[in-house]
C-alpha positions as CSV (number, residue, x, y, z in Angstrom):
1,X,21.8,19.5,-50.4
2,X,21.7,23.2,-48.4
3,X,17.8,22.1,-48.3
4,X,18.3,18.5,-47.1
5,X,20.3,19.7,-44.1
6,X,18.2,21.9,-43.1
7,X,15.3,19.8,-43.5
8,X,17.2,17.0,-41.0
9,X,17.8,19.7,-39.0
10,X,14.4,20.4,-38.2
11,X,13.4,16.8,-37.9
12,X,16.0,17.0,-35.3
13,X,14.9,19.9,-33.3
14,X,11.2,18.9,-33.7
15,X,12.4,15.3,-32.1
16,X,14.1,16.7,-29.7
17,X,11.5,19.1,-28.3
18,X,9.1,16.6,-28.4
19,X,11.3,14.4,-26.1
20,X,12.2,17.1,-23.9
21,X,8.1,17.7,-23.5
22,X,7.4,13.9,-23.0
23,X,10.0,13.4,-20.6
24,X,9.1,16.5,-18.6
25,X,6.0,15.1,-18.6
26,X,6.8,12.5,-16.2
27,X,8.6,14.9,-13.5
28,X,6.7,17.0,-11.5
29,X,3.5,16.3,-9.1
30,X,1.2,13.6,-9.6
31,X,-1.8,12.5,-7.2
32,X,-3.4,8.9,-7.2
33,X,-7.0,6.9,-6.2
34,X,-7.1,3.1,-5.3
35,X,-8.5,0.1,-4.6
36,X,-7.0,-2.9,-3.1
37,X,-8.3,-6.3,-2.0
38,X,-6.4,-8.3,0.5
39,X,-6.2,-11.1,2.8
40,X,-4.8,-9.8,6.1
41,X,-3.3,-12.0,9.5
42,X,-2.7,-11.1,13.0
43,X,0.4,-13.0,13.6
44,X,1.6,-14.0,17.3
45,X,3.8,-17.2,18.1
46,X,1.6,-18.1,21.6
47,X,-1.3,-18.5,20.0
48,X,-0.1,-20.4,16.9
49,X,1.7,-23.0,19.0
50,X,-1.6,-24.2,20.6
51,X,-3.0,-27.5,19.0
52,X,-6.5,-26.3,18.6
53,X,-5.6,-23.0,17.1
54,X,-5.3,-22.4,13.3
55,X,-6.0,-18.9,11.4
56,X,-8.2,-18.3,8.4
57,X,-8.4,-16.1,5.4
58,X,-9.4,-12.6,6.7
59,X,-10.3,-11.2,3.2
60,X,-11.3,-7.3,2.8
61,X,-10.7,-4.4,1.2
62,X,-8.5,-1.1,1.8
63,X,-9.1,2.2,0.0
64,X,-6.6,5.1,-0.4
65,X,-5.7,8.6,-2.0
66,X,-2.0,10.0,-2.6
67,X,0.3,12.2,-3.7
68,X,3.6,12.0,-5.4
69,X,6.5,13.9,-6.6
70,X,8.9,12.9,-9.3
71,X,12.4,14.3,-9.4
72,X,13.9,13.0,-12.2
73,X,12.0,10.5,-15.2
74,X,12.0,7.5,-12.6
75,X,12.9,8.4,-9.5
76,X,10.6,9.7,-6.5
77,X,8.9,10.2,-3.0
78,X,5.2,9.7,-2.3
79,X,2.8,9.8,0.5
80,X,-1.0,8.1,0.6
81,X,-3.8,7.6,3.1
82,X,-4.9,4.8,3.3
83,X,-8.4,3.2,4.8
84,X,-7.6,-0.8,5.5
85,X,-10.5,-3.2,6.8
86,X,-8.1,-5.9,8.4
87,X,-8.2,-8.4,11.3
88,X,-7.9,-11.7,12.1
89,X,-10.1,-14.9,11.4
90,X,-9.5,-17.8,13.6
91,X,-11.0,-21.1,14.5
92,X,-10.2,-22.5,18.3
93,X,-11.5,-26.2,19.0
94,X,-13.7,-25.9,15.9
95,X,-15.1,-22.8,17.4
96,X,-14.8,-19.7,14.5
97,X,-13.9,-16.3,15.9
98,X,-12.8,-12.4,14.6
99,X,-11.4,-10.2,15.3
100,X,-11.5,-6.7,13.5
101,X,-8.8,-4.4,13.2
102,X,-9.2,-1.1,11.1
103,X,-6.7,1.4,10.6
104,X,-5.9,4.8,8.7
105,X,-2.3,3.8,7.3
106,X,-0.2,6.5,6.2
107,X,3.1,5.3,4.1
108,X,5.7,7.3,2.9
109,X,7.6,5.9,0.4
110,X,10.2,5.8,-2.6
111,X,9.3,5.7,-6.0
112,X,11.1,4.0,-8.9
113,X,9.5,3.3,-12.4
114,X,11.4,2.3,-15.5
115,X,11.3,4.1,-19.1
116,X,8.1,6.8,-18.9
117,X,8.8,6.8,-22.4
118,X,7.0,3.8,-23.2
119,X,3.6,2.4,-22.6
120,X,3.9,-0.2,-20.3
121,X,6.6,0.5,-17.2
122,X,7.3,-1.4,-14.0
123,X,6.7,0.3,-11.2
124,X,8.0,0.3,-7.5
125,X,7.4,1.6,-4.4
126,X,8.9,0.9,-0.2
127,X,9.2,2.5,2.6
128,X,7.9,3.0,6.3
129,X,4.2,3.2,7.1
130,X,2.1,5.2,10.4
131,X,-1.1,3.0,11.3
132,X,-3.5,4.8,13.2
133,X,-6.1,2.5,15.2
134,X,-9.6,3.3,14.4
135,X,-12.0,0.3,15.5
136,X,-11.0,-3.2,17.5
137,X,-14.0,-5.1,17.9
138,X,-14.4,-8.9,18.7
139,X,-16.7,-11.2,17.0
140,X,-17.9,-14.5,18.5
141,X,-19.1,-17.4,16.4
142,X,-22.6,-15.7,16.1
143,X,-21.0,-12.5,14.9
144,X,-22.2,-10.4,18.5
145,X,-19.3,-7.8,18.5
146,X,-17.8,-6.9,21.5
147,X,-15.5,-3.5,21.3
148,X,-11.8,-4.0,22.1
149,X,-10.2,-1.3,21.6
150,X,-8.9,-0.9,24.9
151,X,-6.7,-4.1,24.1
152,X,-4.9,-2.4,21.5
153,X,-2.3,0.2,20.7
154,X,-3.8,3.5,18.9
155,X,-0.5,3.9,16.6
156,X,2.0,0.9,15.4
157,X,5.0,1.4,13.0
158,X,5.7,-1.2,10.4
159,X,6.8,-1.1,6.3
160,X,5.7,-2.0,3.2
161,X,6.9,-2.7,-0.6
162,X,4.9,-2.8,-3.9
163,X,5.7,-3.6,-7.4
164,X,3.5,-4.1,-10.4
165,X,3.1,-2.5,-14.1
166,X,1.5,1.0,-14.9
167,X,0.2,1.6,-18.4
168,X,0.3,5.7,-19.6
169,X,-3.5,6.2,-21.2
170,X,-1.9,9.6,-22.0
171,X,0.3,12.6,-21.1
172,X,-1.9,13.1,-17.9
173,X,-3.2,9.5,-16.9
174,X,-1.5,6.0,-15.8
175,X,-3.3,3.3,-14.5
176,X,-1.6,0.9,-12.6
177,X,-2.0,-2.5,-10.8
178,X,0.7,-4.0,-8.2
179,X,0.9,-6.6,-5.4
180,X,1.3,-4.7,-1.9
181,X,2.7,-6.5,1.1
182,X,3.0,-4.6,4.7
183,X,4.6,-5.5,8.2
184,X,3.7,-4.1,11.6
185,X,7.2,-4.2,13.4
186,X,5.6,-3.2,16.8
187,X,3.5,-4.8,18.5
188,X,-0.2,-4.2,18.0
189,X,-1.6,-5.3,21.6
190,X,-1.5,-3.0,24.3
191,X,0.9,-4.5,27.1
192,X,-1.2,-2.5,29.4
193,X,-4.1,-3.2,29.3
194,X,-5.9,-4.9,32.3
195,X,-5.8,-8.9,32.1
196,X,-3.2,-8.9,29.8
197,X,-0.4,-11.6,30.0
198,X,3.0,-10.3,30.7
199,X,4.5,-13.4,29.2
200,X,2.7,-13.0,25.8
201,X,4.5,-13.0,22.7
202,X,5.0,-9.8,20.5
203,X,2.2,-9.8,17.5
204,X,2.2,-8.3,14.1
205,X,-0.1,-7.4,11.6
206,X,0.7,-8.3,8.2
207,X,-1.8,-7.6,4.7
208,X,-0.9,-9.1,1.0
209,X,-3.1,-7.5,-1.5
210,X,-3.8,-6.9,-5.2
211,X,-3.8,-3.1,-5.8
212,X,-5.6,-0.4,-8.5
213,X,-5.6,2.6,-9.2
214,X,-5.3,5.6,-11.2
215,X,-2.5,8.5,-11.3
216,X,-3.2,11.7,-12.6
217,X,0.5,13.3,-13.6
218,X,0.7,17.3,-13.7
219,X,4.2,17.4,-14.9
220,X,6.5,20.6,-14.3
């Protein structure tokens, strides 16, 4: 019986250190690659209202890197940079047009995932985004660009969620996919810029995307 116990009460240590190291595991630092393919819109109320107007799929992809830290088993921050290819595809009176809008995107965000313990978790992140203007070209219906930039702000504000499933490969690597949807909540145009109507209504840039990637966890 003396034999038994202690026996069980190995088992039980052995269980519970091996806990302790999985669940350690998930806590610490952990840095990510990704790939995303999305369909992205340049919203504005003026230029939806006319008759002739209507927009098209703008479909491209973004590519970013992060870093994240965990502070408890499913709680915390991270911060990528992200490379997005977005714009705006239009057709006015049958005419098709572009317009090309890339960006560096920099969110900062909260992290929730469910039980690291098992294989398959949901995973969540939101939070505000910086979008830093890098090219604003215009492309007529013969694809002559015209540059643009001069139309549009060099930094816009805006937020973003994403939620989707991660699957742990191991102690060090997850994989995960998850839908991503951002919002511009100022205005991407530049007021001041010569020619441009006073009157105008605000626009916003919006993506939807699937997103990939890979997280690499270094634990405590």
């Amino acid at each position: 019986m003396k034999n038994k116990r202690v026996v069980l009460a190995a088992l039980l240590m052995i269980t519970m250190v091996a806990f302790s190291v999985q669940t350690k595991a998930q806590k610490g630092y952990s840095f990510n690659v990704n790939a995303m393919v999305q369909n992205s819109w340049l919203f504005n109320s003026d230029d939806s209202d006319m008759d002739n107007f209507s927009q098209k799929a703008y479909i491209h992809p973004a590519l970013s890197i992060g870093a994240g830290y965990n502070f408890t088993e499913k709680l915390g921050m991270g911060l990528d940079v992200m490379y997005s290819f977005q714009g705006r595809k239009q057709e006015v009176g049958g005419v098709e047009t572009r317009i090309k809008l890339d960006y560096v995107k920099i969110p900062l965000y909260f992290h929730f995932n469910t039980n690291p313990a098992q294989k398959w978790m949901f995973s969540l992140n939101v939070g505000p985004q910086f979008n830093i203007l890098t090219t604003a070209k215009y492309l007529d219906a013969n694809d002559n660009e015209m540059d643009i930039k001069h139309h549009y702000e060099n930094l816009t504000f805006g937020g973003f969620i994403g939620a989707g499933g991660e699957y742990q490969i191991n102690s060090k690597f997850n994989v995960f996919g998850m839908v991503r949807f951002d919002y511009d909540f100022t205005n991407p145009e530049n007021k001041d810029a010569l020619g441009y109507n006073p009157d105008r209504a605000n626009s916003h840039n919006s993506t939807l995307g699937l997103q990939v990637g890979l997280r690499y966890k270094l634990g405590e």
